[in-house]
Structure formats: C-alpha cells, structure tokens
C-alpha positions as CSV (number, residue, x, y, z in Angstrom):
1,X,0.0,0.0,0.0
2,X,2.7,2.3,1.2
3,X,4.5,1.1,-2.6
4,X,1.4,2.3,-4.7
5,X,1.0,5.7,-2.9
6,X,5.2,6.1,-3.3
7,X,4.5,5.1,-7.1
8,X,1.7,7.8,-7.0
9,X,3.5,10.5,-5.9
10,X,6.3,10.0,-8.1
11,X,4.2,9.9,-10.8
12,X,2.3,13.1,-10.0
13,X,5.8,14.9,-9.4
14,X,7.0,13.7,-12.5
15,X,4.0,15.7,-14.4
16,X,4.4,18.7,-12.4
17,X,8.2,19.0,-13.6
18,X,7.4,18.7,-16.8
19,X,4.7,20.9,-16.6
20,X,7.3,23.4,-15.3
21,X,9.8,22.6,-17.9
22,X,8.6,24.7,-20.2
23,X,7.7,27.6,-18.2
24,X,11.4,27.4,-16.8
25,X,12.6,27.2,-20.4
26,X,10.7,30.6,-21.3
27,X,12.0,32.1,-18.0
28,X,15.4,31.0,-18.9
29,X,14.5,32.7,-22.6
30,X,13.7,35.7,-21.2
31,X,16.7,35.8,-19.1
32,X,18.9,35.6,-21.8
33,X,17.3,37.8,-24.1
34,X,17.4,40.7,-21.4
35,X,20.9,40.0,-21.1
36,X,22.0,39.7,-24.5
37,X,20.9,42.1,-27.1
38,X,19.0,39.5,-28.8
39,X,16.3,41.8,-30.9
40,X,18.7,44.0,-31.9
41,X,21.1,41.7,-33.0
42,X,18.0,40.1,-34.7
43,X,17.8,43.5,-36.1
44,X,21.4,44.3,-37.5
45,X,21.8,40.7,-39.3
46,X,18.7,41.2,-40.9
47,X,19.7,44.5,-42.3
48,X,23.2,43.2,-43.5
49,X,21.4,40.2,-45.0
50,X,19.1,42.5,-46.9
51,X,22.1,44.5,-47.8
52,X,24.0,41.6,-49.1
53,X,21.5,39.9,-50.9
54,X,19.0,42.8,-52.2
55,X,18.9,41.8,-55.6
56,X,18.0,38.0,-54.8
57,X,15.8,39.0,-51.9
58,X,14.0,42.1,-53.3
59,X,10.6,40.9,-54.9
60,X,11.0,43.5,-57.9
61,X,13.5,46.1,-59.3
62,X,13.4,48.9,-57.8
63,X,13.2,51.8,-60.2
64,X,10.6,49.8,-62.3
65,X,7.4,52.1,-62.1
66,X,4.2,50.5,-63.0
67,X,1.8,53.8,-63.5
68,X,-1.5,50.9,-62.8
69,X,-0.3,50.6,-59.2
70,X,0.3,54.2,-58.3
71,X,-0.2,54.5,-54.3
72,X,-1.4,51.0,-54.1
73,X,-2.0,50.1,-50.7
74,X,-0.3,47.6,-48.7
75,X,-1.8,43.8,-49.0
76,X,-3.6,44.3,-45.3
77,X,-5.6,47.4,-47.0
78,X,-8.0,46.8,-48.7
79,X,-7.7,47.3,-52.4
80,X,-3.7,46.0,-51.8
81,X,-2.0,42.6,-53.2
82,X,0.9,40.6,-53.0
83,X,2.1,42.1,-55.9
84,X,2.9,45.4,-53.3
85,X,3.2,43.9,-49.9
86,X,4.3,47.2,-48.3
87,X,2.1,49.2,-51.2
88,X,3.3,51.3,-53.8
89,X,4.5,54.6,-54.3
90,X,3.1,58.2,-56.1
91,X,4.6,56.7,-59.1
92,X,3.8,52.4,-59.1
93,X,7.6,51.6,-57.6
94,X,7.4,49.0,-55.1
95,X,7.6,50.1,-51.6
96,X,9.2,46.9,-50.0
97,X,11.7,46.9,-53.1
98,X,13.1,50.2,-52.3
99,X,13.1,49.7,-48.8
100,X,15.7,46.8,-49.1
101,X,17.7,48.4,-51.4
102,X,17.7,51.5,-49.3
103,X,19.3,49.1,-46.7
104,X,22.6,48.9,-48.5
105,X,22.7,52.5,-49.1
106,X,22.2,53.2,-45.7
107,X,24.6,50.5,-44.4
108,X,27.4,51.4,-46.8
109,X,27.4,54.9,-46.0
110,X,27.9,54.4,-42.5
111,X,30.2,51.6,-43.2
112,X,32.8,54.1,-45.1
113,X,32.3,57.1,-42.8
114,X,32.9,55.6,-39.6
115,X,36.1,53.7,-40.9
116,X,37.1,56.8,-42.2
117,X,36.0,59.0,-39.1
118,X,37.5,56.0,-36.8
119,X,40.8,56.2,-38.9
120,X,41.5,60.2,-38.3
121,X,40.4,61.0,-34.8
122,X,42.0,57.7,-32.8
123,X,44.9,58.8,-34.8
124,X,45.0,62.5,-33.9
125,X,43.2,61.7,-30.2
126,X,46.6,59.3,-29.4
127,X,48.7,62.2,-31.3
128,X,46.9,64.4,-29.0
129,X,46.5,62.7,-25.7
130,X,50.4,60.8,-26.0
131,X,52.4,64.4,-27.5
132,X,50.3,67.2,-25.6
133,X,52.1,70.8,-26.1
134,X,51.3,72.4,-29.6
135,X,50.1,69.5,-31.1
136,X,47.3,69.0,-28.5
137,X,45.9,72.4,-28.5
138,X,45.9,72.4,-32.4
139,X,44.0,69.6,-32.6
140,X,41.6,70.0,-29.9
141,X,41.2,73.2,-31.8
142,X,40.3,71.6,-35.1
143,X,37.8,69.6,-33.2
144,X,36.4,72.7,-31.8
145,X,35.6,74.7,-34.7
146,X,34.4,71.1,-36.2
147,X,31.5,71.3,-33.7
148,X,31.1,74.9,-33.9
149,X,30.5,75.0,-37.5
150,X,26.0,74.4,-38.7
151,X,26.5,70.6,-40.4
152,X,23.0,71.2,-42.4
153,X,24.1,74.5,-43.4
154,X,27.4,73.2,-44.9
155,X,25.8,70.5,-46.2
156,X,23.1,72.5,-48.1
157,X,25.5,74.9,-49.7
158,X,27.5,71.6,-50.9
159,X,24.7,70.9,-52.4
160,X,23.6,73.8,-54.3
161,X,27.5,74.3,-55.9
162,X,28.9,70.9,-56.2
163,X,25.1,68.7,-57.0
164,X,24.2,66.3,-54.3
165,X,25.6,63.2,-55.1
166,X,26.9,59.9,-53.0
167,X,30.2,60.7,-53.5
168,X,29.4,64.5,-51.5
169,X,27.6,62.9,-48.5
170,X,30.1,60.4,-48.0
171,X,32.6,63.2,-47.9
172,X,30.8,65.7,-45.7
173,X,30.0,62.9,-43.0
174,X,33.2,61.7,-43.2
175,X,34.8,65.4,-42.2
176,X,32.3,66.1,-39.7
177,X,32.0,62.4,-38.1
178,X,36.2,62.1,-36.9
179,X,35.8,64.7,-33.9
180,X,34.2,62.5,-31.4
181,X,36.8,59.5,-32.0
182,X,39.5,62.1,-31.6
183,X,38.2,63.8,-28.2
184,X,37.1,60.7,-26.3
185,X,40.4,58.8,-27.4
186,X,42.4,61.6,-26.1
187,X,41.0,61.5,-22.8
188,X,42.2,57.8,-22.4
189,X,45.4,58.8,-23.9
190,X,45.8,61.3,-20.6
191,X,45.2,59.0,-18.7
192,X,47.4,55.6,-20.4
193,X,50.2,57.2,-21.2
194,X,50.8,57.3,-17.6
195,X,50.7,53.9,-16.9
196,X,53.3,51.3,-16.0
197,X,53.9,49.5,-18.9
198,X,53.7,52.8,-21.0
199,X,56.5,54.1,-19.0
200,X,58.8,51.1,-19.0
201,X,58.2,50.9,-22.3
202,X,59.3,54.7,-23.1
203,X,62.5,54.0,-20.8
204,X,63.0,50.8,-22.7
205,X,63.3,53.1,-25.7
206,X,60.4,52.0,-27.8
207,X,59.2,54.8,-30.8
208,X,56.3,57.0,-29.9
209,X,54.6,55.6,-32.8
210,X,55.3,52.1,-31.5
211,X,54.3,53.2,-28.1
212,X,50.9,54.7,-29.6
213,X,50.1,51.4,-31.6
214,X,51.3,48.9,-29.4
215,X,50.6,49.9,-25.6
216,X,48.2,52.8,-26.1
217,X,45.8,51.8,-28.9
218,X,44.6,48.2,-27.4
219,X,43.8,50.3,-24.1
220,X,41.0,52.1,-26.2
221,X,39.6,49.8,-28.9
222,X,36.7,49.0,-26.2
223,X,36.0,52.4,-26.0
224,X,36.5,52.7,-29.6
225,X,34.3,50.2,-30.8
226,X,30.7,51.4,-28.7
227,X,31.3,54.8,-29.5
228,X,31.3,53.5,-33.4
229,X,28.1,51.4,-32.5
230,X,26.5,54.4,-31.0
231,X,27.5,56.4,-34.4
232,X,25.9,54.5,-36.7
233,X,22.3,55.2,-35.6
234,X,23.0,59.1,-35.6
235,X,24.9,58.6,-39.4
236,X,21.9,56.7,-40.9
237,X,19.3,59.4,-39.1
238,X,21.6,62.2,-40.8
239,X,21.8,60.6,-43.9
240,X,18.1,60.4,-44.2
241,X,17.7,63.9,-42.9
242,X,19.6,65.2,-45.7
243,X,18.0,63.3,-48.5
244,X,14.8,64.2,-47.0
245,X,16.1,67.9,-47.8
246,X,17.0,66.9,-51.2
247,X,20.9,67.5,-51.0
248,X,21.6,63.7,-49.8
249,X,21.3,61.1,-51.9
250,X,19.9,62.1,-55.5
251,X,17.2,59.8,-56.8
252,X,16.2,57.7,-58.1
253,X,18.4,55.8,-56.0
254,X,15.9,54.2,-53.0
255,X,17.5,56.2,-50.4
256,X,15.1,55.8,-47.3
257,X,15.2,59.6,-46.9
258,X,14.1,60.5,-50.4
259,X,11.5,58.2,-49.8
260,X,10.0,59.5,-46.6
261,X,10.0,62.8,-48.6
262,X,8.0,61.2,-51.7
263,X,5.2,60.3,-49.7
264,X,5.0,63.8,-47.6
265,X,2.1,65.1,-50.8
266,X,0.1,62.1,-50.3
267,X,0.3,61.5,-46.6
268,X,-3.7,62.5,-46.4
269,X,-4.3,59.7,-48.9
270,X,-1.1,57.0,-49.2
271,X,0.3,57.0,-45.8
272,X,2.5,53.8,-46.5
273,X,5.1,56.0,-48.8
274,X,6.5,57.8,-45.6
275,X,5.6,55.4,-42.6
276,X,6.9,52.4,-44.0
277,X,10.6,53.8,-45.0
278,X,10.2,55.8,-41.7
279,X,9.5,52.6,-39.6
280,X,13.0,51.3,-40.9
281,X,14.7,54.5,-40.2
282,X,13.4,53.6,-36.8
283,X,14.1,50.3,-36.2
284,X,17.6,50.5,-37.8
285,X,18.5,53.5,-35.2
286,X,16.6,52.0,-32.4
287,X,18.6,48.7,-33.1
288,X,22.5,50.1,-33.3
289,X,22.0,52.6,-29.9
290,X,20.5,49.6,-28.0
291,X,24.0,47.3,-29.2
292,X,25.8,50.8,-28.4
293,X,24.5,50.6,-25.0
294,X,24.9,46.8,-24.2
295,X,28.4,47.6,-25.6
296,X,28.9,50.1,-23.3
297,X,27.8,48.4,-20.5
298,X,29.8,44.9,-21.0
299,X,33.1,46.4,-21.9
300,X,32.6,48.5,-18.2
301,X,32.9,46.4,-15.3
302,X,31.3,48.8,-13.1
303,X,28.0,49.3,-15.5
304,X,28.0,45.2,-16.0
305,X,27.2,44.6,-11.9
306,X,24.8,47.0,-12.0
C-alpha cells in the first residue's frame, strides 16, 4: 500500500516537472534575451542580410514604375495585393523593393564614414593625448571649430555648388564624423600614457609611434568600438535627414530619406510611402543605440554589476 502511494506520488511529481519545464525554459529565454541584445542583434543581421543579398531577396526592381499601381496600398488594406506587400508609391515603384535596397545604401554609408571617421580621430586623439604641447591644442582646436561649424548649413550649400551626389555625403560625414573618436580617445590617452607599462616601455626606448600602436591603442579599442556602435544610428538618421532635404542622396536611388519625402504630398491619402521607410529608419536606429549601450555596459565592469 505504502509502494502504490510512493509510485503515486512520483508519478504526480513527474508531471508537475514537466509541466514546469517549459515555463522554466521561457524564464530561462527571457533571461537571456534581457541580457543579450538579442532583438537587436536580430535586427542588425537582418539588415546586413538584406544588404548583401538585395537583388535575390528584393521581390522586384526597384526603379521599375508601373503607372497601374500608383499609391497601391499595402496587401492588409483593402484594395492591396501581394504584388505590393508594403504598397506602392506616387509613381507604381514598389515600396518593399526600395526599402531593401535603401538598406545597403544606408549601411554602406555608414560603413565608409565611420572607418574613415575612426581612422582620423583615434589617430590624432593618441597624437593628442600621447604628445600634448602644440600638437594637442591644435587639434583640440580643429575639433572645436568642427562642432562649432551648422553641419545642415554646410551640407546644403554643398549641395547647391557641387550637385548632391553619394560621392558629396560620404565626404561631408566623413569630415564632420572624426571629432568624437578624436576627443574621447584623447582623454584615455591622458590617462594611459601614464601607466606602467607605458612608462617602461618609453625607458626601454620604444618609438612613440610604437608606443601609440602597441601599448596605447589596445587600451582604447573598447571604448573605440561602442562609440562606433553608438554612431551608426546618428549617421543613418543624418543621412536620411539630408535626402529628406533633397541635398543627400539624389534619386532615383531608393535612399530611405528620399523616400520618406515622396510620400509627404500624399500622406492624407497613401500614408505607406512615408511610414513604412520611416518605420525602418526607426528600427535601424533603435537597433544600433540599443548594441551601443549593451556595448557600453559589457566592456565597463562597473556598469555590468549594475
């Protein structure tokens, strides 16, 4: 008797575990994905996918205008097919087309300009922070009147005498994106070339360029490398802004700024043009700050116990 009511009670423990297994396995999913940046990362390889592949993903070309499906709606509406998923636009282009395309634009110009920016000011934040004297204040200087000088204003006189073009954006965000490398790399420069091993390595007679690659640079790749993470949102969100304007990327290129700005006659009527190029403005941004701040927070032993 005592046997059968062991038997029983193992067996009803045994389906209350596994009842709780896969509760426990969604708490253990959540866990992870608070601690990991698991939509965002999500987010990013999506978008470099997209970028990669856009002319084997993309479901038609997309500069092909089909005057029959001007402003279609999106296939949810009614009135919308499959033909348009996300809709159409003022002049039959499909939405969802130009939107994927728009992803390598948006990825390749941030690509270039924050290896270019990255390139200059770690260079001339170690020159900075390692030499100090004349060379310091001349370029804390540059990075001074860099900040001090209106980008849109710049950017729209550009414009007007040289034509927008790719070739002009990359150029202008590339000379106005190097400042905040340079500033926050010469503040850990102060502060490294201080240290120990810096030190021995300056009696030992090492090369201040040696010193500056060797001992200096690994001390602020971390650094480095969230502040890039953090820059790409802000590059992509200027880069829109400024073919929104008309002096960024000319069309008919599917630049998601141009295409926000396509849709602003129709919004009344065709809101799909702006919001859906606008929702991956958003999600793109809202994905790289969020990795920026996870960055920020692993890479800083104080932040990561909080």
């Amino acid at each position: 008797m005592r046997l059968s009511i062991l038997e029983f009670g193992s067996t009803r423990l045994g389906s209350l575990l596994a009842a709780l297994r896969p509760l426990a396995s969604i708490k253990g999913s959540w866990r992870f994905a608070r601690r990991y940046p698991v939509l965002p990362g999500g987010i990013i390889l999506l978008l470099v996918i997209l970028a990669i592949f856009a002319g084997q993903i993309a479901p038609q070309d997309p500069l092909d205008s089909t005057l029959s499906d001007t402003r279609a709606p999106p296939v949810w509406l009614a009135g919308g097919g499959w033909d348009h998923i996300l809709g159409a636009d003022h002049i039959g282009r499909d939405i969802l087309s130009r939107i994927i395309h728009g992803t390598r634009i948006s990825l390749m110009v941030a690509g270039v300009v924050l290896t270019a920016g990255m390139i200059v000011g770690v260079t001339l934040g170690i020159v900075a922070g390692y030499s100090g004297g004349i060379w310091d204040e001349i370029i804390m200087r540059l990075v001074d009147m860099t900040y001090a000088i209106p980008f849109i204003l710049v950017a729209l006189v550009a414009a007007v005498i040289f034509g927008a073009s790719l070739q002009l954006v990359l150029i202008l965000l590339a000379v106005f994106n190097w400042p905040p490398f340079a500033r926050q790399t010469r503040g850990l420069t102060l502060q490294l070339r201080n240290a120990e091993y810096v030190l021995s390595a300056r009696i030992s007679g090492a090369s201040p360029f040696r010193i500056g690659v060797r001992h200096i640079l690994p001390g602020v790749i971390n650094i480095v490398v969230v502040l890039a993470t953090l820059q790409v949102g802000g590059l992509i969100l200027t880069e829109s802004v400024l073919s929104f304007l008309g002096v960024g990327i000319p069309g008919p290129d599917p630049a998601w700024g141009s295409m926000v700005a396509d849709g602003r006659d129709h919004i009344s009527t065709a809101w799909w043009i702006s919001v859906m190029p606008g929702i991956a403005i958003f999600l793109t941004v809202f994905a790289f700050n969020f990795l920026g701040d996870w960055l920020r927070d692993y890479f800083d032993p104080r932040l990561r116990q909080l």
